[in-house]
C-alpha positions as CSV (number, residue, x, y, z in Angstrom):
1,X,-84.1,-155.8,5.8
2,X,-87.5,-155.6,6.8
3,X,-91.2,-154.6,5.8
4,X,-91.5,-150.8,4.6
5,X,-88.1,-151.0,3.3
6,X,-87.5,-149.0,0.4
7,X,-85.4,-151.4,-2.0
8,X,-83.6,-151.6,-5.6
9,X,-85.2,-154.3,-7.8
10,X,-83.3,-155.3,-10.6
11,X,-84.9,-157.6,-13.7
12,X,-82.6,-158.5,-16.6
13,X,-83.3,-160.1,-19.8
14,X,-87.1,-161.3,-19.9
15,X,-90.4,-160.3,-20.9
16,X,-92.8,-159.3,-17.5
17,X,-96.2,-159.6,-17.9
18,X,-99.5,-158.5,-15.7
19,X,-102.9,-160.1,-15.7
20,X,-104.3,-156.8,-18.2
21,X,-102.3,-158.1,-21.1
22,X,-99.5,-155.0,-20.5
23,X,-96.1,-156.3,-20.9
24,X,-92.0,-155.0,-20.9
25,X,-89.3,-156.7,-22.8
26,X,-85.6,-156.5,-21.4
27,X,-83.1,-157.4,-24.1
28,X,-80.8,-160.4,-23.5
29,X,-78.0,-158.8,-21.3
30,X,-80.3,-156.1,-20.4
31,X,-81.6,-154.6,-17.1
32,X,-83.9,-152.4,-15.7
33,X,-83.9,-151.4,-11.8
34,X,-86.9,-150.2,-10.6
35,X,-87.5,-148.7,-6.7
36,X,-90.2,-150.7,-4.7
37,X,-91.4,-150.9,-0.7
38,X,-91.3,-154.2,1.0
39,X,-94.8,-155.1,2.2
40,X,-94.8,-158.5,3.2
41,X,-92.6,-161.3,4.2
42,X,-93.0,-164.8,2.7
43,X,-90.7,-166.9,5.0
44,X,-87.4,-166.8,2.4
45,X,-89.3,-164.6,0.0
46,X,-90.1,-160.7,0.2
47,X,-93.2,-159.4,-1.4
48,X,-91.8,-156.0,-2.8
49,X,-94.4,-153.0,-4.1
50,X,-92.9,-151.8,-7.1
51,X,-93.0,-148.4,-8.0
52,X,-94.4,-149.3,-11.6
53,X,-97.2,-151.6,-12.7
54,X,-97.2,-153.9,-15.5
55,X,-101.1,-154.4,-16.7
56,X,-102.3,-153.3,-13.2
57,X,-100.2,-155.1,-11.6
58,X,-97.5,-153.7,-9.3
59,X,-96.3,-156.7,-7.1
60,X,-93.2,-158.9,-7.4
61,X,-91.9,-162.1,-5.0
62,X,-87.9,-161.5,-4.5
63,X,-85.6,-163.9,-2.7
64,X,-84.1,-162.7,0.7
């Protein structure tokens, strides 16, 4: 993989929250997947552009 990758993020089972106060609960043993962009690499991180925003923000770190 590498940056401007389109990917496949999947949460399960928390609550996200962005800095405007907007959040999204996933039940336990639920999960949302959610198509993003890679836009940065963090060493063993990716910084992935999702394709939604929670409270303005639209950013998540994922694990390579």
């Amino acid at each position: 993989m590498k940056i401007g990758d389109n990917v496949q993020v999947t949460i399960s089972g928390q609550t996200l929250s962005g800095p405007g106060g907007g959040m999204i609960s996933i039940g336990q043993g639920g999960s949302m997947s959610v198509p993003g962009i890679i836009v940065q690499d963090l060493g063993d991180r990716w910084l992935v552009r999702l394709s939604i925003s929670i409270g303005g923000a639209n950013t998540i770190q994922v694990a390579k």
